[in-house]
Legacy VTK file of the C-alpha trace (Angstrom):
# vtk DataFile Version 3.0
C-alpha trace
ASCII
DATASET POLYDATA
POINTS 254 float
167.983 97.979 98.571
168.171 101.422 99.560
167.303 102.948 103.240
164.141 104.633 101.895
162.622 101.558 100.427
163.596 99.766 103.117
161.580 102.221 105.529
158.677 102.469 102.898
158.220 98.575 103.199
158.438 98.730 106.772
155.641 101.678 107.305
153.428 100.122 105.208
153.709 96.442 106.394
153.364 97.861 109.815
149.939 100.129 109.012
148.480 96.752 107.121
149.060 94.235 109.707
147.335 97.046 112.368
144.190 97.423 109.919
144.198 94.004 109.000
143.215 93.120 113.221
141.381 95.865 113.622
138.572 94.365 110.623
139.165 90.780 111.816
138.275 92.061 114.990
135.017 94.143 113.417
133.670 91.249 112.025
133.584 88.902 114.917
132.223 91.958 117.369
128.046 90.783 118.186
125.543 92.253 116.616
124.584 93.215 120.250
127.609 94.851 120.995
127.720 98.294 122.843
130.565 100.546 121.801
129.782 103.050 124.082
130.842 100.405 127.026
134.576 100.455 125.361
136.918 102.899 126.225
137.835 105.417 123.785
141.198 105.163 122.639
141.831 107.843 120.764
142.804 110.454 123.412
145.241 107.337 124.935
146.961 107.588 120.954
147.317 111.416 120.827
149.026 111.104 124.335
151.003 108.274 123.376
152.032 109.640 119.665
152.628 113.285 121.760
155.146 111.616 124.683
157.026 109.386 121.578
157.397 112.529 119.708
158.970 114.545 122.666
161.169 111.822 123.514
162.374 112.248 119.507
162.720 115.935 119.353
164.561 115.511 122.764
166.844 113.065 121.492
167.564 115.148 118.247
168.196 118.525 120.453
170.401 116.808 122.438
172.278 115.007 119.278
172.741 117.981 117.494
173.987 120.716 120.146
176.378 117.631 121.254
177.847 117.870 117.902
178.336 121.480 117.933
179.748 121.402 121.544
182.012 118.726 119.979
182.572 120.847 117.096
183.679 123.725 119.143
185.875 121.797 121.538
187.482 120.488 118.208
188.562 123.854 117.088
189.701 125.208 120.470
192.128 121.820 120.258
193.562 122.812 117.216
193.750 126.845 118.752
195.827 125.438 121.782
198.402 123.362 119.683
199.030 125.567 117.345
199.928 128.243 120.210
201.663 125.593 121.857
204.002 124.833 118.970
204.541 128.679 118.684
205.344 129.149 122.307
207.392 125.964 122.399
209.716 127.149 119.539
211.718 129.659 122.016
214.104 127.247 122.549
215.432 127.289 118.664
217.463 129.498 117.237
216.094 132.622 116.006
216.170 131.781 112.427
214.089 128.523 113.137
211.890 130.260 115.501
211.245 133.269 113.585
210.349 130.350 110.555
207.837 128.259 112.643
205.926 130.998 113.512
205.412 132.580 110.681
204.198 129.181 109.355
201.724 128.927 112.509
200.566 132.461 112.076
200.139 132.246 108.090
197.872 128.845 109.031
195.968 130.649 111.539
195.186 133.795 109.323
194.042 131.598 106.941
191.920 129.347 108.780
190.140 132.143 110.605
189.729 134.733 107.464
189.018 131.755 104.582
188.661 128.330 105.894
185.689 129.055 107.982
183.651 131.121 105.705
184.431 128.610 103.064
183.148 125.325 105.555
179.950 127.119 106.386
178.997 128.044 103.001
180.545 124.268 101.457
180.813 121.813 104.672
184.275 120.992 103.827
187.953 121.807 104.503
189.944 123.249 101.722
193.453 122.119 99.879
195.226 125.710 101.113
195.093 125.170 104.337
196.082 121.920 104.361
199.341 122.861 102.828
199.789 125.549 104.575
199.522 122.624 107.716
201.946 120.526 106.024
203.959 123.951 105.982
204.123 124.052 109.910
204.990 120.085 110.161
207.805 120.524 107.766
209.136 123.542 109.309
209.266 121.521 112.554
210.436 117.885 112.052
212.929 119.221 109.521
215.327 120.984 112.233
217.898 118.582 113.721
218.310 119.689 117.717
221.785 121.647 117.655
221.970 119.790 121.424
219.879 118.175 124.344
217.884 121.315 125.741
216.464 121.081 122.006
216.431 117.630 121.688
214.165 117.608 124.546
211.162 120.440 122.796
211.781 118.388 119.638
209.235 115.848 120.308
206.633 117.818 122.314
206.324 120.018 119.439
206.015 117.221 116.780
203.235 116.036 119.238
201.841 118.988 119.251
201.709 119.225 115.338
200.239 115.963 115.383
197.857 117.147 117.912
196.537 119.713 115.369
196.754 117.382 112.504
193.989 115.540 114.453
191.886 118.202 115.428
191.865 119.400 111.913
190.792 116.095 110.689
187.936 115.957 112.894
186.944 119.706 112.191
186.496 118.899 108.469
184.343 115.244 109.591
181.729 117.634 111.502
182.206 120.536 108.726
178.800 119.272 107.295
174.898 118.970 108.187
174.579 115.774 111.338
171.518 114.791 110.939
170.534 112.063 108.174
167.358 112.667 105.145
165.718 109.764 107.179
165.702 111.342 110.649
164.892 114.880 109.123
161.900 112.468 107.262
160.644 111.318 110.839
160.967 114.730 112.620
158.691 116.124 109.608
156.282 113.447 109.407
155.980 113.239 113.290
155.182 116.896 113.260
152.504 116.488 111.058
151.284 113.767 112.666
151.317 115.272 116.206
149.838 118.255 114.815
146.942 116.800 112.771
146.025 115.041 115.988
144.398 118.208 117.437
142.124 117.793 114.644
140.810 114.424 115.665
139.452 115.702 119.442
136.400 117.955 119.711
138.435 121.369 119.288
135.998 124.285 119.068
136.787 127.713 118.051
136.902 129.096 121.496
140.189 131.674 121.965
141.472 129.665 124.926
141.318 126.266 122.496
142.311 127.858 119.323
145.245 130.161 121.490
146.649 126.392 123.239
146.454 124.751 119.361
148.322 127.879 117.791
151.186 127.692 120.751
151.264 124.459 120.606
151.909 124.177 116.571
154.264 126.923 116.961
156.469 125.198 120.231
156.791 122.296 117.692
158.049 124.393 114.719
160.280 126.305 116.766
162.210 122.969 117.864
162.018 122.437 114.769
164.078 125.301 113.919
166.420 124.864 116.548
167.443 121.191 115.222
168.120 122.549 111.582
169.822 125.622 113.485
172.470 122.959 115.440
172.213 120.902 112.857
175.610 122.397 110.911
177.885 123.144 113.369
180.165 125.782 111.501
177.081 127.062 109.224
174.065 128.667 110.926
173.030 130.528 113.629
174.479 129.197 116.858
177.663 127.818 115.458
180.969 126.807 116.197
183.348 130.179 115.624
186.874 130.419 115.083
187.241 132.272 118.980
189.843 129.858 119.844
192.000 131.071 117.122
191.448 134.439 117.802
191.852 133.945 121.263
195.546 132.658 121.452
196.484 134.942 118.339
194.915 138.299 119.073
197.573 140.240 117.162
196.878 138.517 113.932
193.302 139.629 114.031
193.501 143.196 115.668
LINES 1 255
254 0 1 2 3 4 5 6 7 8 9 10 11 12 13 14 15 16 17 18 19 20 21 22 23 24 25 26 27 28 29 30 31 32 33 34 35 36 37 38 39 40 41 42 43 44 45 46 47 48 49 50 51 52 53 54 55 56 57 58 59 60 61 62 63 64 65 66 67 68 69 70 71 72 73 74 75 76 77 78 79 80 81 82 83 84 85 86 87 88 89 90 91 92 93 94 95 96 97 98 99 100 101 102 103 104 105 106 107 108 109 110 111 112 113 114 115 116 117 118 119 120 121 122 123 124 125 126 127 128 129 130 131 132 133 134 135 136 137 138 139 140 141 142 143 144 145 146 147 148 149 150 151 152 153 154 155 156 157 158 159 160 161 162 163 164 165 166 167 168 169 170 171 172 173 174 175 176 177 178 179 180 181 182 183 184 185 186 187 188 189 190 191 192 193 194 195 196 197 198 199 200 201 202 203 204 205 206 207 208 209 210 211 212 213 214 215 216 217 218 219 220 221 222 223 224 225 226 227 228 229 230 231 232 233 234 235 236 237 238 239 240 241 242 243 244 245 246 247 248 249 250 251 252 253
């Protein structure tokens, strides 16, 4: 059973249980009764629907600029051991040095000129830079240490390849959109929802009402905006960049 049948089922078993009390109730209300001595709830439900709604959109804001802080911390990991492996490799010989940091430099070039314009128009990694990853590992766990002052930079620099192995991985996992089709579903319908509620209360077309309605509908579509904005962390508007990259390698991008 899938997630949207699931929620259908729900909604509706939940809207025919309400209206199923609320016409047992009608018919067993006196003949006598005075409505006007109930309180009206129907400013207590806009409030209500209005607070649950904030507390969504809150928790949605908060979700997705998490994930692009995440997102960005992710790719200044991968910037810092990349430049450590590069800085690390003075203690090789020339040759080997000279080979490792080409490698890093080639990965970096590519990453910051191709891999990022290709994950915010696709929301994935691509093949050619991981190879050109595999590239940098190889070029550093296949040098034997010629003695113990290299012996002892052997390992921190396999860590550190390791280290941007990882980071790598978990910059392709956020590559895409955060937010599931069923949240974007309740952040839609709520809107409509919170919105359509101005309707129910005695608006009139005076500028000060019709000016607070218009703001309002507008606040709502602008958070609106912002989640879808957050919501791909390498894709739109205030997105993760490649700065780290550029950062620690400012001569490949001069």
């Amino acid at each position: 059973m899938s997630e949207w049948l699931v929620l259908t089922l729900a909604m509706a078993a939940a809207c025919a249980v309400v209206l199923t009390i609320v016409v047992i109730n009608n018919r067993r209300i006196p003949e006598d009764d005075d409505p006007s001595e109930t309180p009206d709830v129907i400013e207590y439900m806009t409030m209500m629907i209005g607070v649950v709604y904030a507390i969504v959109l809150g928790l949605a804001i908060a979700g997705v600029w998490e994930a692009r802080s995440a997102a960005q911390e992710t790719v200044r990991q991968e910037a810092q051991a990349l430049h450590e492996i590069s800085a690390r490799a003075e203690v090789y010989p020339q040759a080997v040095r000279e080979r490792i940091r080409a490698d890093v430099d080639a990965y970096v070039s590519y990453v910051v000129e191709e891999e990022f314009p290709h994950m915010a128009e696709h929301g994935e990694l691509t093949d050619r830079g991981t190879e050109l990853l595999e590239k940098v590992r190889r070029s550093v766990t296949d040098y034997r240490p010629a003695d113990d002052f290299e012996g002892q930079a052997y390992q921190p620099l396999v860590d550190q390849v390791s280290v941007a192995d990882d980071a790598r991985g978990a910059r392709g996992q956020s590559a895409g959109e955060t937010m599931p089709g069923v949240v974007w579903f309740g952040l839609i319908i709520g809107a409509l929802v919170t919105v359509g509620l101005i309707f129910t209360l005695q608006i009139r077309r005076t500028g000060r009402e019709l000016l607070l309605a218009g703001l309002f509908s507008a606040l709502i579509a602008f958070l609106l905006f912002l989640i879808w904005n957050f919501d791909a962390p390498y894709g739109r508007g205030i997105s993760a960049t490649a700065g780290p990259f550029t950062d620690l390698f400012p001569r490949l991008t001069d």
